[in-house]
C-alpha positions in Angstrom: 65.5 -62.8 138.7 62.8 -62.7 136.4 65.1 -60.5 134.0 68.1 -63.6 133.9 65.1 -65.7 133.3 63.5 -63.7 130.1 67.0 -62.8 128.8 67.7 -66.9 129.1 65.1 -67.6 126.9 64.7 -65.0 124.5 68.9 -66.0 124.2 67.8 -69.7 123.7 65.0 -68.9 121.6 67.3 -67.3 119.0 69.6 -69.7 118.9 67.3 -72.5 118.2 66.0 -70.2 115.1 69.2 -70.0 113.9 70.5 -73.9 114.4 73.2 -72.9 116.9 71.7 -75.7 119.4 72.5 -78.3 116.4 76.2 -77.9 117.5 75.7 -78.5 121.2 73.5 -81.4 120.1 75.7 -83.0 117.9 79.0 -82.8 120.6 76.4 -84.0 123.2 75.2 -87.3 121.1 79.1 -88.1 119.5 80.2 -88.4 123.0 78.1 -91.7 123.6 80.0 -94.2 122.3 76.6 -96.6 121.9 74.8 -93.9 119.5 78.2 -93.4 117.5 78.5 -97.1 117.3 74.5 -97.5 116.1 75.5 -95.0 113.6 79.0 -96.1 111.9 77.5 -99.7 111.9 74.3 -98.5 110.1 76.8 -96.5 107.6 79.0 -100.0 107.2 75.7 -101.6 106.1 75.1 -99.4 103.8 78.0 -99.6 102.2 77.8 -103.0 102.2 74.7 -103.2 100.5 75.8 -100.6 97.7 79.6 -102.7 97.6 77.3 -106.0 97.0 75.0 -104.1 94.4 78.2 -102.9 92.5 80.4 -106.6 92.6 76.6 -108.1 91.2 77.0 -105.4 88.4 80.4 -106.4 87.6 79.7 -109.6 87.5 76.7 -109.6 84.6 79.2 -107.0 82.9 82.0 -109.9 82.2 79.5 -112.0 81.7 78.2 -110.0 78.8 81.4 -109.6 77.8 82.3 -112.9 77.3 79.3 -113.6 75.4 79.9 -111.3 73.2 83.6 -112.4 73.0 82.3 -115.9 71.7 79.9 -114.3 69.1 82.4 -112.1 67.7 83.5 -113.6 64.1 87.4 -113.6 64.1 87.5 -111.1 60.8 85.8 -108.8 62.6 87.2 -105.3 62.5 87.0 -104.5 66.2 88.3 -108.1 66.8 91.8 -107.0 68.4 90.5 -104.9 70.5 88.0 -107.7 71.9 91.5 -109.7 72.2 92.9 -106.7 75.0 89.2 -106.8 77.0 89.5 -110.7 77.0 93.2 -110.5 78.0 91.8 -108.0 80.6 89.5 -110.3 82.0 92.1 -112.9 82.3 94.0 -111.1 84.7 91.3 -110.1 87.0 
C-alpha cells in the first residue's frame, strides 16, 4: 500500500516538473463552458479595443491626407500622384 502510494507521487511529482499536468488542466477548465465563455469574451474585448485604436488611426491618417491634399500647389511634381490617393479616399 504504501509502495502504490510513493510510486503515485514520485509519478505525479515528475510530471508536474515537466508540465505534463498543464494538459490535464487545460481539457479540465475548456470543458466549463462559463470559464471558456469568460475567456473568448475577454479576447473579443481586446480586440475590440485594438480594432477601435486602429479605425482612430485611420481616421487622423485621411485626415492628414487631406490636408495635405489642399496644401499641395497644382504644379507640384508629385501632384498626380496626390490626384490617385484623393481618388482613393473617395471611394472608401
Amino acid at each position: 500500500m504504501a509502495c502504490s502510494n510513493t510510486v503515485g507521487l514520485v509519478t505525479g511529482a515528475f510530471l508536474l516538473g515537466f508540465g505534463m499536468s498543464e494538459i490535464p488542466k487545460g481539457i479540465w477548465l475548456s470543458a466549463d463552458w462559463t470559464i471558456q465563455q469568460k475567456v473568448l469574451s475577454h479576447k473579443v474585448a481586446k480586440m475590440a479595443v485594438k480594432l477601435d485604436d486602429a479605425h482612430q488611426d485611420f481616421s487622423n491618417a485621411i485626415v492628414i491626407t487631406q490636408a495635405t491634399s489642399k496644401q499641395m500647389s497644382k504644379r507640384d511634381s508629385l501632384r498626380p500622384y496626390m490626384n490617385i490617393i484623393d481618388k482613393m479616399l473617395v471611394h472608401m
